[in-house]
N, C-alpha and C positions, 0 to 999 in steps of 0.2 A: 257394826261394820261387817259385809259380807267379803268373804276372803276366797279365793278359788288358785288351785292349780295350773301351771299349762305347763307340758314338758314338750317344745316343736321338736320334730327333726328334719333338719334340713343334708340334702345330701351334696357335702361336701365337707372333707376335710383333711386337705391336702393345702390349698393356698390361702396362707395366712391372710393374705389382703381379704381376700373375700369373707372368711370366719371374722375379721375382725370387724367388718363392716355389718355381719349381721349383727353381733355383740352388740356393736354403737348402739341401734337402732333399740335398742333393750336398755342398756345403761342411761340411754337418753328419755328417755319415758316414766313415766310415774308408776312402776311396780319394783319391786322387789326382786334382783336378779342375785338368782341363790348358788346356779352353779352352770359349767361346761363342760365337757367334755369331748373329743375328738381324735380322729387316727385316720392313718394315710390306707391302711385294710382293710379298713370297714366302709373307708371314705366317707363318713356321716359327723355332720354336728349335732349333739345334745344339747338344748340348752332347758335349764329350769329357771322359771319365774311363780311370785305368788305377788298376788295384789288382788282390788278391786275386780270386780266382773269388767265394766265398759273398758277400765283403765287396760286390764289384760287385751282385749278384744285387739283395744284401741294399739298397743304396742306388737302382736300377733302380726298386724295387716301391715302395720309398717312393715316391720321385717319382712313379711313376704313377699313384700313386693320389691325388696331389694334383691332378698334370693331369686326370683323370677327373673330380677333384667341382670344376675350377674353368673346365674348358673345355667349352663348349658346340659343338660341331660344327654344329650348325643356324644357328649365326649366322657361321660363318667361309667366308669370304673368302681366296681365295691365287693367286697365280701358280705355284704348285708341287701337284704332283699330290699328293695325300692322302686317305688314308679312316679317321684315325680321331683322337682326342684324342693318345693315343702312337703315332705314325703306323708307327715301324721303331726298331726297338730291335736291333744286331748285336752278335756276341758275336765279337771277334779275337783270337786266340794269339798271344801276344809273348814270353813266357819261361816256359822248363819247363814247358809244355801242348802237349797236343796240340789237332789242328781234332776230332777226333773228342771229345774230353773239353769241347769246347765247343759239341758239337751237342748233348750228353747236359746241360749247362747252360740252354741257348737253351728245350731240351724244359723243363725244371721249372720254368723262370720262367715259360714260358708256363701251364704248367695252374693254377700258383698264381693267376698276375695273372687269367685266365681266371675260375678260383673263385671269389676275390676282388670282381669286379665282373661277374660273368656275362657276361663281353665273349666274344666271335666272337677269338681269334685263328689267325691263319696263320704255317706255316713256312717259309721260303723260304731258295732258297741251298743253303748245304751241308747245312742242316737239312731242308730239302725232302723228302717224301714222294713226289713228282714229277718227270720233268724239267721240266714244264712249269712246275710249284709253282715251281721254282728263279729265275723272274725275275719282280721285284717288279712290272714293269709288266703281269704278267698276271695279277697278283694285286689290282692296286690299279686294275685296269678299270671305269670309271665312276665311280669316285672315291668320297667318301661318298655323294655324290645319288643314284648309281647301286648304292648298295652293296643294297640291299634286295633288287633284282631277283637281282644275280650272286652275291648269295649264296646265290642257291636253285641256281646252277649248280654255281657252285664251292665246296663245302663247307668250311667250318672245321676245322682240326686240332685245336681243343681249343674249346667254349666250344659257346651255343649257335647255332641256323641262322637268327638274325636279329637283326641290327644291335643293337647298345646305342644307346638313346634319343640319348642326348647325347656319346660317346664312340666313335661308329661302332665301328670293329676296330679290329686290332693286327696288326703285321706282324714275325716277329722269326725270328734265327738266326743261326747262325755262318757267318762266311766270313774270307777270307785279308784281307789287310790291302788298300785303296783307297784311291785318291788323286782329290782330287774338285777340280776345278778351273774355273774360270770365266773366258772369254775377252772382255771389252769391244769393240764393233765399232765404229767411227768411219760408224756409220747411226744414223738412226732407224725408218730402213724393216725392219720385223718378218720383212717376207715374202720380202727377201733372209735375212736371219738362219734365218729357217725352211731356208729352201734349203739354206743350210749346215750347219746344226747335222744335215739329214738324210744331207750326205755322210758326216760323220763319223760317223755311229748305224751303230753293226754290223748291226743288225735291217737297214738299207736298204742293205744293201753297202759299209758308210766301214770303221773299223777295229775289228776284232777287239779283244771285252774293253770297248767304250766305250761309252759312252751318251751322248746328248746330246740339248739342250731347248734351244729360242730364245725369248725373250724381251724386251720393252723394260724398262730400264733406267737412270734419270739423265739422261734425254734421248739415251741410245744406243739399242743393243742388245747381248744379252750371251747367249752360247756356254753353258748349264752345262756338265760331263762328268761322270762317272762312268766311274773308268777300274778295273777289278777284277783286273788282270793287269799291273800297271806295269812287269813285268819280260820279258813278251812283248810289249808293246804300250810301249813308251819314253815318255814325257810328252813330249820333242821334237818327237814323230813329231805328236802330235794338233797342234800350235801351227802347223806345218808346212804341213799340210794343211788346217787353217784359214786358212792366212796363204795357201797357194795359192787355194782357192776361193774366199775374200774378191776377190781379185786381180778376179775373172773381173767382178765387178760395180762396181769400182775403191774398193772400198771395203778400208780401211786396219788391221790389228788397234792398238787405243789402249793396253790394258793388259790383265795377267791378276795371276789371285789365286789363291791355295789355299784350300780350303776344310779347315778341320783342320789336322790334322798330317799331313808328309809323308816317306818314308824316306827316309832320309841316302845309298841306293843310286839312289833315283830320282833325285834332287839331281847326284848324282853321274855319271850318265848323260848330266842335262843340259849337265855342264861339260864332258863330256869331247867330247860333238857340237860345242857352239857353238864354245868352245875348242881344237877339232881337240887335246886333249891326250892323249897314249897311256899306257896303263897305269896307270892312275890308280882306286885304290881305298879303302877305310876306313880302310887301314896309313898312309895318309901325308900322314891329315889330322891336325893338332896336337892337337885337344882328344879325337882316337880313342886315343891314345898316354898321355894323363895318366894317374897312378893315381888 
């Protein structure tokens, strides 16, 4: 059995009606729905699924196309970058697939979802037609407000060369498995947080593989990451050098969170740093040994 990823993000997360109605369209389908997550700040739903290839595809479109006829992009609101109702829809290989059998997936969701509601979508990532295509922040330049002008620059991979009214674009393809993390800062001041979250953005020289956005949040400030290499780039390594730069302006890291799911190999990186413990792998964790 071939098993695949998809983490969409839909922008909205503010009216329950609506988040639940994407949910439905998920819960009622034949994959695997593993987790959500949502806030009125970010105004974005997370949602993760695992199943079949066609079965994911096949629940993907559903939902989209509920998000298209119930999300108004003219009226939204976010702390998180976006340009469209289905903001980024990726496709990850987890069993018996290959990345290549899910750029050839990522391609026909898009032309359908594309045909479907005459939406603008882009490829990005592994699916990328560019190197440049390949990072979403230069794809998602100017956000939906800006989306009109840059997309007479930057061309759509399938769909047509100007925005959907109420559903901006779409952003979608395959890539390796990420780990998406969120650092809480003991501030309220934005503008240390900015400072920091640019040490650690690869684009300004921090670490290789990451991304990061600063934020206020719950009366702090908060770190995102996107880390697309967790196995060149260690999840310890980012908290690390967070918790150094923070230092510089005496501000204190308070908490971190995962966003999604995260591998049982990254997990394990971090016990074996904090814990100075050696040799320490999947073999000789108890519930890796069950039948």
């Amino acid at each position: 059995m071939q098993l695949i990823e998809s983490i969409p993000n839909f922008s909205e997360g503010t009216d329950e009606k609506v988040i639940q109605k994407i949910v439905n369209d998920f819960t009622d389908s034949e994959v695997t729905f593993v987790d959500h997550t949502y806030d009125s700040y970010y105004n974005r739903l997370v949602i993760t699924i695992i199943g079949e290839p066609e079965n994911v595809k096949k629940a993907l479109l559903k939902a989209s196309d509920t998000a298209i006829k119930v999300i108004d992009m003219r009226k939204h609101k976010g702390a998180h970058p976006r340009m469209g109702a289905v903001d980024v829809v990726p496709f990850v290989p987890l069993k018996n697939i290959t990345l290549e059998e899910c750029i050839e997936l990522s391609k026909r969701f898009a032309r359908v979802l594309s045909e479907r509601h005459n939406l603008p979508v882009f490829l990005y990532d592994e699916s990328a037609t560019s190197i440049e295509r390949r990072d979403i922040d230069y794809l998602r330049k100017g956000e939906f407000e800006g989306l009109e002008d840059h997309i007479k620059e930057v061309k759509p991979d399938f769909g047509p060369e100007t925005p959907h009214l109420t559903a901006g674009a779409t952003i979608t393809g395959a890539r390796e498995i990420m780990v998406g993390m969120n650092v809480n800062l003991g501030t309220s001041d934005v503008k240390i947080a900015k400072k920091i979250a640019k040490a650690i953005h690869a684009r300004s020289g921090g670490l290789a593989y990451v991304k990061a956005m600063a934020c206020k949040f719950d009366g702090m400030t908060q770190i995102g990451m996107s880390n697309i290499n967790y196995k060149k780039t260690p999840v310890y390594r980012q908290l690390e050098l967070i918790k150094m730069e923070a230092a510089r302006y005496g501000v204190q890291v308070v908490s971190s969170e995962f966003c999604g799911l995260i591998p049982l190999d990254a997990l394990i990186d971090v016990c074996k740093y904090y814990l100075k413990v050696e040799d320490l792998d999947q073999k000789k964790i108890i519930e890796m040994n069950l039948p």
